[in-house]
N, C-alpha and C positions, 0 to 999 in steps of 0.2 A: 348358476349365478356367477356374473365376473368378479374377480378382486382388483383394487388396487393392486399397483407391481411398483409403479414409482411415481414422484409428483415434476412436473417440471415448471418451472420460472424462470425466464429472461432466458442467461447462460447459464443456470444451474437445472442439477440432477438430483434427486432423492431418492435413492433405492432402497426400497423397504426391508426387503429382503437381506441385502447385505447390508444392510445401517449404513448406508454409505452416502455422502453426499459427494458432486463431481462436478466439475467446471468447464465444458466444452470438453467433456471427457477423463478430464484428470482428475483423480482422487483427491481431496482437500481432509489434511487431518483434522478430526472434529471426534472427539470424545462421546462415550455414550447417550452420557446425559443431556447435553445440548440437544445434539441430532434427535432426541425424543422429544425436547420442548419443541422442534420444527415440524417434527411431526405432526403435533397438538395441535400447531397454528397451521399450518398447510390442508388438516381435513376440515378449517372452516373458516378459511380465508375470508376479509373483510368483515369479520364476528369477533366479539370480543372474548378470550380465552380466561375463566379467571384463574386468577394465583392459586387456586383452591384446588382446582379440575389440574393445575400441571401438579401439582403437589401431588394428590391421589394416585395420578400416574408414573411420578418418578420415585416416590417412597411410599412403601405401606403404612398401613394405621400404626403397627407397632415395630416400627422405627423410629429412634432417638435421633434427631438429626437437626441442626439450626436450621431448618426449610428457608428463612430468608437468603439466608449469606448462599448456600446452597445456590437456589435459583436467580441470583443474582449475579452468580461466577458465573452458572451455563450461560447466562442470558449477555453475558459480557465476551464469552468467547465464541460465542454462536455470532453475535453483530461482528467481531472480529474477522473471521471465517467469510463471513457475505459482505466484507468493506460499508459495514452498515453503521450510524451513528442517530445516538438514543434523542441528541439534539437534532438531528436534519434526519431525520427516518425516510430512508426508501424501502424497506421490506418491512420491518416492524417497529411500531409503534406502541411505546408504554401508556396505557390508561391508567392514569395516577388512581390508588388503591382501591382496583378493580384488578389490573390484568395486562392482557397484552393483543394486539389485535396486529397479522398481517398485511400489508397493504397491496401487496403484487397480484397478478394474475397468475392461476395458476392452474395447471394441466393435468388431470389427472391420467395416468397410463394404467389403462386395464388388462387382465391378464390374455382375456381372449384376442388383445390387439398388438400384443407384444411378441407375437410368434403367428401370423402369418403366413399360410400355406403356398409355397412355392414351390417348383417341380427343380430337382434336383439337377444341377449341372455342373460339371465335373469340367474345372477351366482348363482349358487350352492350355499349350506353352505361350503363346501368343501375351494371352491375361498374364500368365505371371511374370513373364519379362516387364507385361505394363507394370505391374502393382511393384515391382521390385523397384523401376524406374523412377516412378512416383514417389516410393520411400525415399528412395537416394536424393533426391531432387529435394522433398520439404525438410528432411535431414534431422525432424522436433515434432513432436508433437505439436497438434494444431492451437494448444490452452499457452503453448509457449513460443508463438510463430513472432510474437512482437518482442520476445527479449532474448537476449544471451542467456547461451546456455552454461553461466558459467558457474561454480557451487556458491552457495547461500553464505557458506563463511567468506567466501572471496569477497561476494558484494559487500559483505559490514566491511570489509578489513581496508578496501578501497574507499567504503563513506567514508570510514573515521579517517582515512589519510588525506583526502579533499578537504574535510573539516580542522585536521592538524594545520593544512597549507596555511588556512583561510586567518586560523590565530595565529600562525608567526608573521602573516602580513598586519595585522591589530596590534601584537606586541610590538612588532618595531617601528607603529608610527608612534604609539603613544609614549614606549622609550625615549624616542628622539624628536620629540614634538615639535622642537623649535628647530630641526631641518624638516618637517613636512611643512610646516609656517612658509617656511624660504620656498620650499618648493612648488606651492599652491601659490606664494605673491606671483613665482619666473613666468608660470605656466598659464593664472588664468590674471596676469594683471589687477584690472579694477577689481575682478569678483573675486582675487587670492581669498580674502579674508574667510567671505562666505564659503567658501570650498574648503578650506581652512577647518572650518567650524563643523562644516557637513564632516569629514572626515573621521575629525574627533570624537565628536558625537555618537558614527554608525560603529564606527572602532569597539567602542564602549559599548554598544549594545549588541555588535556583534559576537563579542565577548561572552555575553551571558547564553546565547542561540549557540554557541558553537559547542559552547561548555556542555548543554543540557542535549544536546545530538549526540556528541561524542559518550555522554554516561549513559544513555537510554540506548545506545545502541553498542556498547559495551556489557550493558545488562539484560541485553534481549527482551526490551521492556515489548510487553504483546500490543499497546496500545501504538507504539511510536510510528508508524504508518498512517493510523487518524490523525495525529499529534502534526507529523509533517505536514498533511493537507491543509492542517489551520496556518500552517506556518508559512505555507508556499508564497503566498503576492507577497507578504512583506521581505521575506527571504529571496524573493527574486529581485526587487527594489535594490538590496543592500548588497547582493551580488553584483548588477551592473553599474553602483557607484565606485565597488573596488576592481573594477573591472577597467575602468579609469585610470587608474593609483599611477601603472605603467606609463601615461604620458607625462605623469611629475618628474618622473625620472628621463625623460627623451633628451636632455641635454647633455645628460651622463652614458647613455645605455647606446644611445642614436635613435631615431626618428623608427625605422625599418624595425628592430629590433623591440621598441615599445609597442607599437600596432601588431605587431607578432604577439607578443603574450597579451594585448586586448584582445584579440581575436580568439585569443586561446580560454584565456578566463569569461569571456560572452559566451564559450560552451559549458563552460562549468556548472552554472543552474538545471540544463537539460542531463546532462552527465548524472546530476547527482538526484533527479529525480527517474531516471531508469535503474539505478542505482538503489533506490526505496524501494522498487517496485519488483525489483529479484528479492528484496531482504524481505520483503513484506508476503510474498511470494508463498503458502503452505501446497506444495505438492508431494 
């Protein structure tokens, strides 16, 4: 009789055997207890799991344990782990006090198909000149072909420096408000005021966004990669208003010189969103 060996979904991996889940290959750290409740929902995908049946399985009858708070962490860092969210569910879905129910397809790998009978060939020098070429050539593994390979601290340490920029441009309009006034009458004429207004306004609300990136990711908050995605349109919005700022100044700086740092700050949204995506990154 065959067993399970691992489950697969989309880009992810379950390996039963090693409690291990993986991502186009790469290990993603995930705790014991999570990677059990994925278990639970994986052998009966599109079936409702209740709170009851994971409970039974992650703690014995006589263990003393808050079972809510408990399964309410794993089930937080488990959606964490799969960029999942309990409001817009693509892998799992909460049935209010019931349980939980997966929604994805899912693969099961059995053991008699996970080891395949092939007749033994002993490569060539040929092969390994290829496989070596090959390596040198992708240079990363294939779960990290779309990002820099540069460390996790690096990326916080460059967000929150994009984020530092972002409020000493907000501090120094609102300090000196009445030369950004001048500046927005020279630059947009008739609509100075209105631009005037737009400025002050995003300045101020930019304030409070930049605040609450720079502490959440000073704190290695686990959510702040959901957190940015709700934040992204309007965070892109208020980036290409200050993305602008530079042509208030084109009569002080020069024309040349201001289209240079617009150009430079219209990167800065996509910058700071590969940027999430190294931080948010568990390899």
């Amino acid at each position: 009789m065959s067993s399970v060996l691992k489950y697969k979904f989309d880009d992810f991996e379950a390996d039963i055997r090693a409690a291990e889940l993986r991502r186009n290959g790469a290990r993603l750290k995930l705790q014991l207890q999570p990677f059990q409740v994925l278990m639970a929902l994986l052998e009966r995908p599109k079936d409702v799991v209740a709170r009851e049946e994971l409970r039974q399985r992650l703690w014995p009858e006589d263990t003393f344990v808050d079972f809510d708070h408990g399964l309410n962490t794993a089930m937080v860092k488990l959606r964490d782990v799969l960029g999942d969210s309990a409001s817009n569910p693509r892998y799992i879905e909460t049935i209010a006090k019931r349980g939980y129910r997966f929604l994805g397809d899912v693969q099961a790998v059995e053991e008699q198909q996970a080891a395949p009978q092939t007749p033994s060939v002993t490569p060539g020098p040929q092969a390994g000149v290829a496989a070596e070429t090959q390596r040198l050539t992708d240079g990363r593994p294939q779960s990290e072909s779309g990002l820099p390979r540069a460390s996790r601290s690096t990326a916080r340490l460059l967000f929150v420096l994009s984020q530092v920029m972002y409020l000493v441009f907000y501090l120094s309009a609102l300090a000196r408000w009445e030369k950004l006034f001048q500046a927005a009458d020279m630059a947009w004429r008739t609509a100075g005021t209105v631009a005037f207004v737009v400025y002050l306004v995003s300045a101020l609300v930019g304030l409070a966004v930049r605040l609450y990136l720079i502490s959440a990711t000073a704190m290695d908050y686990h959510l702040l990669g959901e957190k940015y995605r709700i934040l992204v349109p309007g965070l892109f919005l208020l980036d290409m208003i200050w993305a602008l700022a530079p042509l208030l100044l084109a009569d002080r700086i020069g024309l040349g010189f201001a289209l240079g740092a617009t150009a430079a700050l219209i990167y800065m949204p996509f910058a700071q969103r590969i940027l999430m995506k190294m931080i948010s990154r568990r390899a």
